[in-house]
KEKE-3310 file (N, C-alpha, C; in steps of 0.2 Angstrom, whole numbers, plus 5000, padded with zeros to 4 digits):
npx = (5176:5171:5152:5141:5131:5118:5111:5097:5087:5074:5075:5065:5055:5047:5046:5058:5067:5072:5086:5096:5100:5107:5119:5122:5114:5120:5131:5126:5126:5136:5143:5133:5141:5141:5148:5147:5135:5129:5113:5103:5088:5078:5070:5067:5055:5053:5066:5069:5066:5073:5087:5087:5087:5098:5107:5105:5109:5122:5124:5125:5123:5112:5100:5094:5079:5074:5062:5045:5031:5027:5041:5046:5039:5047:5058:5057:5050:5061:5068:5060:5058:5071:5083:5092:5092:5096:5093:5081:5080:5070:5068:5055:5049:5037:5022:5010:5017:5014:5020:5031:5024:5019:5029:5035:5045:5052:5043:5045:5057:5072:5085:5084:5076:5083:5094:5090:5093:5106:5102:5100:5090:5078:5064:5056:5048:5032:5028:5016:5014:5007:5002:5015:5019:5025:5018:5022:5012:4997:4981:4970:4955:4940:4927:4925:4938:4945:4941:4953:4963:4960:4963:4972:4989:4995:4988:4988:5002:5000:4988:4991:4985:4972:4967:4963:4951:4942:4939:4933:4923:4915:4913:4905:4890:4892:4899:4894:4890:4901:4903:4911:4922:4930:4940:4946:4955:4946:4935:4923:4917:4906:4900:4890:4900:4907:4921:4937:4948:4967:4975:4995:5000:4993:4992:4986:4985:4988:4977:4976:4964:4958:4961:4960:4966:4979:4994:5009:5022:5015:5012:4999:4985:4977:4959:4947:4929:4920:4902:4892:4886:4879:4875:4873:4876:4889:4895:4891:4900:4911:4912:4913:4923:4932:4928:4933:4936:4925:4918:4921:4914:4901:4885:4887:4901:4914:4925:4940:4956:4969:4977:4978:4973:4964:4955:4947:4936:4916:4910:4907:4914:4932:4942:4948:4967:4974:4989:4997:4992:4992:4991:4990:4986:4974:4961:4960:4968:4980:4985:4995:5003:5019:5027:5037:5048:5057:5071:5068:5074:5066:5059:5059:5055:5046:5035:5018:5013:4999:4989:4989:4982:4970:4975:4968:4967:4966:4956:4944:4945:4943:4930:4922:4921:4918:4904:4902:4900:4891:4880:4875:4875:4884:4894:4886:4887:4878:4879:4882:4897:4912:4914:4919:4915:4900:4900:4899)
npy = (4992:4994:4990:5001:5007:5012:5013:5020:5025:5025:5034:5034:5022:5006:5007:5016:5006:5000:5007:5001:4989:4993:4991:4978:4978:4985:4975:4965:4971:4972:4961:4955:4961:4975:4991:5001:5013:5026:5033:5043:5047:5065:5075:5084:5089:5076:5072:5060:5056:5068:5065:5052:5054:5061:5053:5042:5052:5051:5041:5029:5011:5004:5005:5005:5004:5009:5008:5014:5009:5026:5031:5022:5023:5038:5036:5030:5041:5047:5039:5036:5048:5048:5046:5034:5021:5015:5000:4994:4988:4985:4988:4984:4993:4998:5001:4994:4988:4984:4981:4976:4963:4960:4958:4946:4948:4948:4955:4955:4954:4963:4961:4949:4952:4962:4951:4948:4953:4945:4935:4937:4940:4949:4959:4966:4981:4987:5006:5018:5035:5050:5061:5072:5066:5049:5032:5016:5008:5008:5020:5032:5040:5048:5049:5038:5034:5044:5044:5035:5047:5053:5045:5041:5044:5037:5026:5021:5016:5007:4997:4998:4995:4990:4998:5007:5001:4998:5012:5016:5007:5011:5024:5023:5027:5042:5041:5046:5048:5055:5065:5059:5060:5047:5041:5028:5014:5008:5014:5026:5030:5041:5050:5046:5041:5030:5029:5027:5018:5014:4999:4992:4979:4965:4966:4976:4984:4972:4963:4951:4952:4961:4967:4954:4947:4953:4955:4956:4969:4969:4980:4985:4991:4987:4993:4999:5005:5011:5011:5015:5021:5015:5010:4994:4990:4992:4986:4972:4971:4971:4960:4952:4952:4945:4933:4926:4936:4940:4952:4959:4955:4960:4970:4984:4988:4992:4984:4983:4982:4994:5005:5020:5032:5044:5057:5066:5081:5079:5088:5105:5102:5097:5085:5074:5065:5049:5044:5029:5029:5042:5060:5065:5079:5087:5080:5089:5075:5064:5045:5036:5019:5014:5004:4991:4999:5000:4990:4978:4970:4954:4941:4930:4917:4912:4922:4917:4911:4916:4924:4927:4917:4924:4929:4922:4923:4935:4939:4935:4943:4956:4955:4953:4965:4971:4967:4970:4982:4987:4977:4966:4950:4945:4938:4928:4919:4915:4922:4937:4947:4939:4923:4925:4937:4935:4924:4932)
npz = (4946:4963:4967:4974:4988:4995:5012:5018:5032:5046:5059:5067:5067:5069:5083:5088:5086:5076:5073:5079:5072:5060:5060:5058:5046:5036:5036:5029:5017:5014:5013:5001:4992:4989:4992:5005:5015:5026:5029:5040:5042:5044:5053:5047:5032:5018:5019:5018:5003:4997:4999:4991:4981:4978:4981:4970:4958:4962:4957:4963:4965:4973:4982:4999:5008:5025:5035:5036:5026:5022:5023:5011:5001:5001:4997:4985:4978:4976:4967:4957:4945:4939:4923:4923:4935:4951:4959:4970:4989:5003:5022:5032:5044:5051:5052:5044:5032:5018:5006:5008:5013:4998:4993:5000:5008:5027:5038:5054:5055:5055:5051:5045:5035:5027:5024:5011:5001:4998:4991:4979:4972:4961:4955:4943:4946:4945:4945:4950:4945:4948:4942:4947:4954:4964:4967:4977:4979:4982:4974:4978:4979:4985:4997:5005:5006:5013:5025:5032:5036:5047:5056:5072:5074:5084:5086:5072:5076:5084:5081:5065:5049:5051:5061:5052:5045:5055:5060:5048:5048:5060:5056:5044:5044:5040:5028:5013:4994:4982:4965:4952:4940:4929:4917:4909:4902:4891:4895:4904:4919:4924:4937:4954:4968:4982:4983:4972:4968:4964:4964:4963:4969:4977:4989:5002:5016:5026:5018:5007:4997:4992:4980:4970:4959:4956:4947:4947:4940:4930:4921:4923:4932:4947:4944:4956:4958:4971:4970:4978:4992:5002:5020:5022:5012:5009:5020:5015:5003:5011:5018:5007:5001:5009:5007:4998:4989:4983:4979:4968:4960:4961:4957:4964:4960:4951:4943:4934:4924:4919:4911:4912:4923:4921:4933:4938:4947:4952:4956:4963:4978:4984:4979:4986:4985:4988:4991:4992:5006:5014:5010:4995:4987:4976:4962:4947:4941:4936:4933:4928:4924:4926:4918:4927:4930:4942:4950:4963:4976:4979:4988:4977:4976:4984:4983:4977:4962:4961:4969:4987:4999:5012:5027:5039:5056:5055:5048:5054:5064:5060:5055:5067:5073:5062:5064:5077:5078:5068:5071:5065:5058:5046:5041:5040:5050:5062:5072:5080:5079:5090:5096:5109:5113:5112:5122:5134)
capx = (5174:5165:5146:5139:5123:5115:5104:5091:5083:5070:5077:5058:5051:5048:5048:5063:5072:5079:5094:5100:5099:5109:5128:5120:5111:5127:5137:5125:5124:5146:5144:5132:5148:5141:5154:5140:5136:5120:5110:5097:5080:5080:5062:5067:5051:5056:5072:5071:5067:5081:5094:5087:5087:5102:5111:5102:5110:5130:5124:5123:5117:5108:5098:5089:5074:5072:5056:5037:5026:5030:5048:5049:5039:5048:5062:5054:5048:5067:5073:5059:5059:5079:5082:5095:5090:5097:5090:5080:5081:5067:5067:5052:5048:5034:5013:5007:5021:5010:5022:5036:5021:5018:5037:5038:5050:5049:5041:5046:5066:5076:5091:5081:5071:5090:5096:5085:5098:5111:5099:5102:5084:5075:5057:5055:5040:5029:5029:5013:5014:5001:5004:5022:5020:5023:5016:5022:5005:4989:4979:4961:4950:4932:4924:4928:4946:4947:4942:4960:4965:4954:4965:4977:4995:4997:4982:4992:5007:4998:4985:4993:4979:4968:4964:4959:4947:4939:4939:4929:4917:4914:4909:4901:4885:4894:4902:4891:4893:4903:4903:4917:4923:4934:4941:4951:4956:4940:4929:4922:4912:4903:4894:4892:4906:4909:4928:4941:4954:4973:4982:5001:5000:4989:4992:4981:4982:4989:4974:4976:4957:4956:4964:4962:4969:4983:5001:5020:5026:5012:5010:4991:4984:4970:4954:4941:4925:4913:4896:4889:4889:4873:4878:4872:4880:4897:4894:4893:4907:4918:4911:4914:4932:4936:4925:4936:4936:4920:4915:4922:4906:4893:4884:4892:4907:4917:4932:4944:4963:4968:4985:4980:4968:4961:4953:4941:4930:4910:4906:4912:4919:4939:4942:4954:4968:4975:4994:5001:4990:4995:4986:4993:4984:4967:4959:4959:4975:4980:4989:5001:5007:5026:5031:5044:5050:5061:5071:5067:5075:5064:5060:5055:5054:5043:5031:5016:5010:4994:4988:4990:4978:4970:4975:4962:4962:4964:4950:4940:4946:4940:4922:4919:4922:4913:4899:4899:4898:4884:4874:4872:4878:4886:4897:4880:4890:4873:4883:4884:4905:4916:4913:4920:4910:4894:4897:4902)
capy = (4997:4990:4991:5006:5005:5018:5014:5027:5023:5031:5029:5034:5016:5001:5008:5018:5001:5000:5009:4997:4983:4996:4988:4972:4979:4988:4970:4961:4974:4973:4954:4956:4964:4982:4997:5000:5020:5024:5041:5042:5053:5071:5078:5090:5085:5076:5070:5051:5058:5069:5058:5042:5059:5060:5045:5042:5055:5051:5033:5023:5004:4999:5012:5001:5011:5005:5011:5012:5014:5032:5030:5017:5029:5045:5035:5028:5048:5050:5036:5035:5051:5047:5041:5028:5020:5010:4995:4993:4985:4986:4983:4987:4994:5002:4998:4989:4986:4982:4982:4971:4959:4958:4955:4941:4950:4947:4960:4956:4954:4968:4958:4943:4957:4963:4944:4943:4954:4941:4931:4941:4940:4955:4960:4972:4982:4994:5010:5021:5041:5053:5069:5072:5063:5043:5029:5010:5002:5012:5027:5029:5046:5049:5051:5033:5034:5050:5042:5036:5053:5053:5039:5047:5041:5032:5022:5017:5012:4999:4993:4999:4999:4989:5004:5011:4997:4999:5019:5015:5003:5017:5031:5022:5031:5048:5043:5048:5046:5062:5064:5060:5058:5043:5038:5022:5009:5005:5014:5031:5030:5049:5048:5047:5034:5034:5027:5024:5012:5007:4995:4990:4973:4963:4968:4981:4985:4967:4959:4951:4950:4967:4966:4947:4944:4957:4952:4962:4971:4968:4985:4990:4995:4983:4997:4998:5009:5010:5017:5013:5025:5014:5007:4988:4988:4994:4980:4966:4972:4971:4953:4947:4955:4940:4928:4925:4941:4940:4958:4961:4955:4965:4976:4989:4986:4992:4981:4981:4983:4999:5007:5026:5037:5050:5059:5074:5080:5082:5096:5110:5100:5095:5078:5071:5058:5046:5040:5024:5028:5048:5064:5068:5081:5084:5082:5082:5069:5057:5043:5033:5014:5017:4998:4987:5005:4998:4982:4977:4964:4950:4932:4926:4911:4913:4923:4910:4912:4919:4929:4923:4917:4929:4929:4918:4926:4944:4942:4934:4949:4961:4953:4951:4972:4974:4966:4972:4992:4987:4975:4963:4944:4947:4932:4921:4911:4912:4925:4943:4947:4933:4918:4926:4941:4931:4919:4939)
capz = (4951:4965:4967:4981:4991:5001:5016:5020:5037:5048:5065:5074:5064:5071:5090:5086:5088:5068:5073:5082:5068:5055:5059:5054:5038:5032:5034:5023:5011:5010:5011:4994:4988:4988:4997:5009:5018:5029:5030:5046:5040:5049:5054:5037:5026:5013:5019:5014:4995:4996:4999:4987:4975:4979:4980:4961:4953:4962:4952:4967:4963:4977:4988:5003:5011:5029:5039:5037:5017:5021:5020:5007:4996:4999:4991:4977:4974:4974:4962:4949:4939:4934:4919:4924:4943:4955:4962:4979:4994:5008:5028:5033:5051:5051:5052:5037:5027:5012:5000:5011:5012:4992:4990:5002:5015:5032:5042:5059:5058:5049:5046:5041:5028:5023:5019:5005:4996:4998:4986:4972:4967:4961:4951:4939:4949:4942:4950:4948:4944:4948:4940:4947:4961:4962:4972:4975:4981:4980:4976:4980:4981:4990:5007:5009:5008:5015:5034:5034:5039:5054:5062:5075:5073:5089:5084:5068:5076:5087:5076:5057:5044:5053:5065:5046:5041:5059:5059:5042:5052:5065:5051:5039:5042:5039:5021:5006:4987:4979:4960:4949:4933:4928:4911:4911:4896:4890:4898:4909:4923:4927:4942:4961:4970:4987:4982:4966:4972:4959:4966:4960:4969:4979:4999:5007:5022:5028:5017:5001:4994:4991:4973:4972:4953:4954:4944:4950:4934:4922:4919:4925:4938:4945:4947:4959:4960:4975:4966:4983:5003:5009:5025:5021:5005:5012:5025:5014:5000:5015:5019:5002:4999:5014:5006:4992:4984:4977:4979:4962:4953:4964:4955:4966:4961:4944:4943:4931:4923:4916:4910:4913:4925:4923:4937:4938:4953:4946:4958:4967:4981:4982:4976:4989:4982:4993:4987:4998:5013:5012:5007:4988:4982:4973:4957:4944:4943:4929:4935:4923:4925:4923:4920:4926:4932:4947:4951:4969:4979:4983:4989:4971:4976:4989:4978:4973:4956:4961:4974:4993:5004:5016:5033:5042:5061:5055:5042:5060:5070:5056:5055:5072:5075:5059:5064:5082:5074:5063:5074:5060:5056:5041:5037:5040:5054:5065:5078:5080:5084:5091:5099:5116:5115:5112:5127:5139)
cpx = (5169:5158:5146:5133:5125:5108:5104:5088:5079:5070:5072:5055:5052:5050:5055:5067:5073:5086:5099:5103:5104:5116:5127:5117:5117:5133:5135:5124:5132:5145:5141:5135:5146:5146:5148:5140:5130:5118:5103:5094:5083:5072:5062:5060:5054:5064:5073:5073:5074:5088:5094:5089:5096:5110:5111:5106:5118:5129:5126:5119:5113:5105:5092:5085:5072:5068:5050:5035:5029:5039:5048:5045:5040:5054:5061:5053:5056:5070:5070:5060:5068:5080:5087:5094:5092:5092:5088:5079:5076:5069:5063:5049:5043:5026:5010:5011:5018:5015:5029:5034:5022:5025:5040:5044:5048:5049:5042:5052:5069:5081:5089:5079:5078:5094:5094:5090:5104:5107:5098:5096:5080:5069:5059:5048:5038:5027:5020:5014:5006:5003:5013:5025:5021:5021:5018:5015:5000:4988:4971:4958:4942:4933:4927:4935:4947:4945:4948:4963:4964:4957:4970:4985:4998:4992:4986:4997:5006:4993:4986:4985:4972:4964:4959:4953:4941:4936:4932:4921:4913:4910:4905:4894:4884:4899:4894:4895:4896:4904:4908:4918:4929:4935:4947:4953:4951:4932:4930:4917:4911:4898:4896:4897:4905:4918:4931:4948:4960:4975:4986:5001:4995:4989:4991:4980:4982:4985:4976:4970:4955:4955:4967:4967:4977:4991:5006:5019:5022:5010:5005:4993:4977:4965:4948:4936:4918:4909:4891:4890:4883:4878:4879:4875:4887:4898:4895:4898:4912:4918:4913:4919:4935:4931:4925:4937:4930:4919:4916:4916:4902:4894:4886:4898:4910:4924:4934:4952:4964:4979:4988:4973:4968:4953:4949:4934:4921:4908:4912:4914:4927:4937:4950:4960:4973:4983:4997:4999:4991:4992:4991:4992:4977:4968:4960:4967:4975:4986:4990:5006:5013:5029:5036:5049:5057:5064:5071:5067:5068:5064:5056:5054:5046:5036:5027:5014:5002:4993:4988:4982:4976:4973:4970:4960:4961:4956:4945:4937:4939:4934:4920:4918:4917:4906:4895:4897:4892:4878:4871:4876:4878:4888:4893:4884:4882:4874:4884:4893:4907:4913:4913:4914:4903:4893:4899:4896)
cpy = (4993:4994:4998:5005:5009:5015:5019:5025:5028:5031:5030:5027:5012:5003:5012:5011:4998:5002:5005:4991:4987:4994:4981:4971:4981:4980:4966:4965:4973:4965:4952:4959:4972:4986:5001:5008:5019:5033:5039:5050:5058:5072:5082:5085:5085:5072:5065:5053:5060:5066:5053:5049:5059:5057:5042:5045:5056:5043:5029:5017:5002:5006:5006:5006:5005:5010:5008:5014:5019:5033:5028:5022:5037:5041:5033:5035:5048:5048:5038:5041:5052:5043:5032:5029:5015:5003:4997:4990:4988:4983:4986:4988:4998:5000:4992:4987:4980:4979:4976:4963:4956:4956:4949:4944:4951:4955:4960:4958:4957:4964:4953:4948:4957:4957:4944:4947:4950:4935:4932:4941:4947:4954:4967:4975:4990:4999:5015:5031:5045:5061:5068:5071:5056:5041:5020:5006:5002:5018:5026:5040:5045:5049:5044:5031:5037:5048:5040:5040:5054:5049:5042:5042:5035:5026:5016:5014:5005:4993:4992:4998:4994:4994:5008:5008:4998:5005:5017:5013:5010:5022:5030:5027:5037:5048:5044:5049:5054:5060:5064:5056:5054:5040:5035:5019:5007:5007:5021:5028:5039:5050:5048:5040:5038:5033:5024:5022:5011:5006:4993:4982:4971:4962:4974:4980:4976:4961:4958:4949:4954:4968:4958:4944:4949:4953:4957:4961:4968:4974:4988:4988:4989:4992:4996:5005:5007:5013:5018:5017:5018:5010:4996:4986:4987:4986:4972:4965:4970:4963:4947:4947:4948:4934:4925:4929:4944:4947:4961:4959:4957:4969:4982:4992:4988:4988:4982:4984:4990:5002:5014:5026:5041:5053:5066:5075:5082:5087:5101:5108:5097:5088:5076:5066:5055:5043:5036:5027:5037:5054:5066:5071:5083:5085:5088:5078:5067:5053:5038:5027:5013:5008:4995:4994:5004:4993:4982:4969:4963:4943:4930:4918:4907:4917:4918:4914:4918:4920:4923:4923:4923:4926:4927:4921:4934:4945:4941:4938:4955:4961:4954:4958:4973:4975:4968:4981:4991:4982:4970:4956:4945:4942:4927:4914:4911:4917:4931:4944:4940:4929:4920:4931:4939:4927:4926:4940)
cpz = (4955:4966:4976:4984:4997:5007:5019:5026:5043:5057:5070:5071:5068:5080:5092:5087:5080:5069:5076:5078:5061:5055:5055:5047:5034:5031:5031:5018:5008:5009:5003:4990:4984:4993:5000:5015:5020:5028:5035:5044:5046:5048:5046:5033:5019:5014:5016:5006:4992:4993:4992:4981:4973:4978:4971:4957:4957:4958:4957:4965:4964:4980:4992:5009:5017:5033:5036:5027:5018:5017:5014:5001:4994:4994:4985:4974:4971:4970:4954:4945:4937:4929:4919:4934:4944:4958:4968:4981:5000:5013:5028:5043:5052:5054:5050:5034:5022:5007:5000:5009:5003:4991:4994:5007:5020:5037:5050:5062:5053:5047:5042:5032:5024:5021:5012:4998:4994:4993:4980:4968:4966:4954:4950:4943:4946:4949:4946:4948:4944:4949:4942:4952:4959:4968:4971:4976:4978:4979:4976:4981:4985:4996:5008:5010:5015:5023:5034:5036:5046:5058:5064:5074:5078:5088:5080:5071:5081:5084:5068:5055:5047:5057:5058:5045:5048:5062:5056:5045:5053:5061:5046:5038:5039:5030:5015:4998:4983:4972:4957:4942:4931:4922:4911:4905:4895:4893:4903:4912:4925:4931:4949:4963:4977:4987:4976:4971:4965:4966:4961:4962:4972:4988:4999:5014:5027:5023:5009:4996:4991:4981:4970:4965:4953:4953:4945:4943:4930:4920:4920:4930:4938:4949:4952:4959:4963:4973:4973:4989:5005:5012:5024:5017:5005:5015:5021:5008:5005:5017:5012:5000:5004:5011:4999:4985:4980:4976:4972:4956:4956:4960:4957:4964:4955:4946:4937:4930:4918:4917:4911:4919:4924:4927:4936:4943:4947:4949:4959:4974:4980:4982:4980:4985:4990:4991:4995:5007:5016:5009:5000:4984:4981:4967:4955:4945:4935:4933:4929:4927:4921:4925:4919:4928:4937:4949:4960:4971:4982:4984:4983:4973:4980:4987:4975:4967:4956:4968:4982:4996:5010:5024:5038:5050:5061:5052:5050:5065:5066:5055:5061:5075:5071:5061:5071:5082:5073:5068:5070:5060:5048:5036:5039:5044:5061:5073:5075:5083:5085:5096:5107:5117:5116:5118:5134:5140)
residu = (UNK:UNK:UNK:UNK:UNK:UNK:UNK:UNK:UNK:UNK:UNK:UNK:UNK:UNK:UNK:UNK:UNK:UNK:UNK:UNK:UNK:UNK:UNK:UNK:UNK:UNK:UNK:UNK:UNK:UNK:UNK:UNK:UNK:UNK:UNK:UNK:UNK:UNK:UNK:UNK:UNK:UNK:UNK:UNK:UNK:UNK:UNK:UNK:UNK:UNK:UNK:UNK:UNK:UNK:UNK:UNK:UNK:UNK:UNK:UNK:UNK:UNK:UNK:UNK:UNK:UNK:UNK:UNK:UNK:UNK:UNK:UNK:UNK:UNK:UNK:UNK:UNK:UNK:UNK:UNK:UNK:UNK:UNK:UNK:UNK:UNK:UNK:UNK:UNK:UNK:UNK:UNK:UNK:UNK:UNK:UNK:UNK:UNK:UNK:UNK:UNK:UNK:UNK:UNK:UNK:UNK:UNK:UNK:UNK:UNK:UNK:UNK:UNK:UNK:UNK:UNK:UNK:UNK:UNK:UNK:UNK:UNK:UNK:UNK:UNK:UNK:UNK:UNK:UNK:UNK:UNK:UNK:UNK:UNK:UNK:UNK:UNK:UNK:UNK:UNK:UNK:UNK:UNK:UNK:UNK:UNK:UNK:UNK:UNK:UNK:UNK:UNK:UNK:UNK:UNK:UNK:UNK:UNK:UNK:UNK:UNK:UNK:UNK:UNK:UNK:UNK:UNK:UNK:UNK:UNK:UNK:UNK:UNK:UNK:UNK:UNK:UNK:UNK:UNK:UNK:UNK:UNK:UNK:UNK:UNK:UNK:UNK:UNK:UNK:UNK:UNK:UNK:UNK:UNK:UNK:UNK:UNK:UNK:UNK:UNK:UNK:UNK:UNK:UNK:UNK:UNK:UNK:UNK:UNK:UNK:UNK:UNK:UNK:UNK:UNK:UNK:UNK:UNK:UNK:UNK:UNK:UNK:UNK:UNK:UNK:UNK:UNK:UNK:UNK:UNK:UNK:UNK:UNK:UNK:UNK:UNK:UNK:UNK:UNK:UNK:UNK:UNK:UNK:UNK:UNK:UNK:UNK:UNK:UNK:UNK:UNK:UNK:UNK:UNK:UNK:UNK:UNK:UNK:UNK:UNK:UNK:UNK:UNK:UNK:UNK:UNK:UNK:UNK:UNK:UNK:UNK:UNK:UNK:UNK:UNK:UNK:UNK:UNK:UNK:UNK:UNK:UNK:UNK:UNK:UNK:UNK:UNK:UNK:UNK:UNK:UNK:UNK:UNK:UNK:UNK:UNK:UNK:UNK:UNK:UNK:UNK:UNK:UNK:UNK:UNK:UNK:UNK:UNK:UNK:UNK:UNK:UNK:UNK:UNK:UNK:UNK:UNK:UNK:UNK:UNK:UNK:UNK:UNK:UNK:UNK:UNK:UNK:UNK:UNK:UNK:UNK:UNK:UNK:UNK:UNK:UNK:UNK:UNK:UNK:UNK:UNK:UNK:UNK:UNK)
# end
């Protein structure tokens, strides 16, 4: 019996111009020798999930999510709680596409992203679950997250998650530390934070520094907790997150690897949670690494052993905003902002 494959597609992504790219994704899906059918999202919330639910449960092989993180993780909601799951295929057409990045699939050319099926190669990828929701990327809670919200959507779709990190800049004054209660593998933290961060891989927001040690389908979660709102302290976390990761041995900083969370807010405010860039809830939570959960085409070969390099003019751009908000020379090059702005 031959193989089936469902693409899912979000025909407003990528400038609405993915749909034009769907005759060409449907003939390498039939060239990879799957019997190949399409479904275009409906404003319906939820529609993406649906369907991959769907599709899941007529035992489809392949289910390929083409659009933004939004998309890709309505379908992930709708494959993983099945006990038997089809494989995935990403195009990514969206903002950030964190997730494309981590897997080595090219973010500009949809057919090129859908070749990589024709390569047969796929990773087991850990999927995280939070309560009875899941997520492929990130979850994160506090005030500091919680600015991501604040970014208007047209924003996102011309800058993606850097419009976030420069929102962040802009408010800094305005976050403060709320208390929360976290117990992890080895350990509780019970106390103010201004942010808890898992990551599944190591791409945020285009950067890969953020979660500098992080490994595909090893099971954890890498953690992060901000104990930290001052503004100076923020400022130079953000400096050393681009200067080889270090921020993870600042006092500030809890780093480490963990297999559950448990969440719980310490006061009488709500405890926002943040799933893959997305409001999912509040406290309390418990989030559960469901590993090896998913297989997902990627460019394994193209995957290095350890984390990528960051992106040298983004980090440049990122600093030189930073430090035109704050008014401060951060990355001790002897220069407020960029080199242009300085000689303007």
């Amino acid at each position: 019996m031959r193989k089936r494959a469902r693409l899912i597609y979000n025909p407003t992504s990528g400038n609405e111009g993915l749909k034009r790219f769907v005759p060409d994704i449907l003939d390498i899906m039939e060239q990879a020798g799957y019997e190949s059918s399409t479904f275009q999202t409906t404003p319906k919330p939820f529609s993406a999930r649906e369907e991959a639910k769907r599709a899941t449960e007529a035992g489809f092989d392949l289910i390929v999510a083409a659009g933004g993180d939004g998309t890709i993780n309505e379908v992930v909601n709708g494959i993983a709680p099945a006990k038997k799951r089809p494989k995935m295929a990403i195009i990514p057409a969206g903002t950030t596409n964190d997730y494309a990045r981590a897997l080595r699939i090219s973010r500009d050319d949809p057919v090129e992203a859908a070749q990589v099926i024709l390569k047969g190669q796929t990773l087991a990828m850990d999927i995280g679950q939070a309560n009875h929701h899941y997520f492929m990327n990130i979850a994160a809670g506090g005030l500091l997250s919680e600015l991501t919200y604040s970014v208007p959507s047209e924003v996102k779709s011309i800058f993606g998650y850097f419009a976030y990190v420069i929102k962040g800049a802009e408010m800094l004054p305005a976050v403060r530390t709320v208390p929360m209660k976290l117990e992890y593998d080895g350990g509780v933290y019970d106390g103010p934070a201004s942010m808890f961060f898992l990551g599944l891989t190591n791409s945020v927001g285009g950067f890969e520094q953020i979660v500098p040690d992080a490994a595909l389908g090893d099971g954890k979660f890498s953690l992060i907790i901000v104990k930290t709102a001052n503004m100076a302290n923020l400022l130079k976390l953000m400096a050393l997150v681009f200067n080889g990761g270090r921020h993870v041995d600042d006092p500030n900083i809890i780093y480490t690897k963990t297999k559950k969370l448990r969440v719980k807010a310490g006061g009488d405010d709500p405890l926002k949670i943040n799933l893959d860039g997305e409001y999912g809830g509040d406290a309390p939570m418990t989030f559960v690494n469901l590993k090896q959960h998913i297989a997902m085409y990627a460019n394994l070969d193209e995957i290095p052993t350890k984390n990528l390099g960051t992106d040298a003019q983004k980090q440049k751009d990122y600093m030189a905003e930073v430090e035109s908000i704050s008014h401060q020379d951060i990355d001790g090059d002897g220069q407020i902002g960029s080199q242009d702005e300085k000689d303007d």
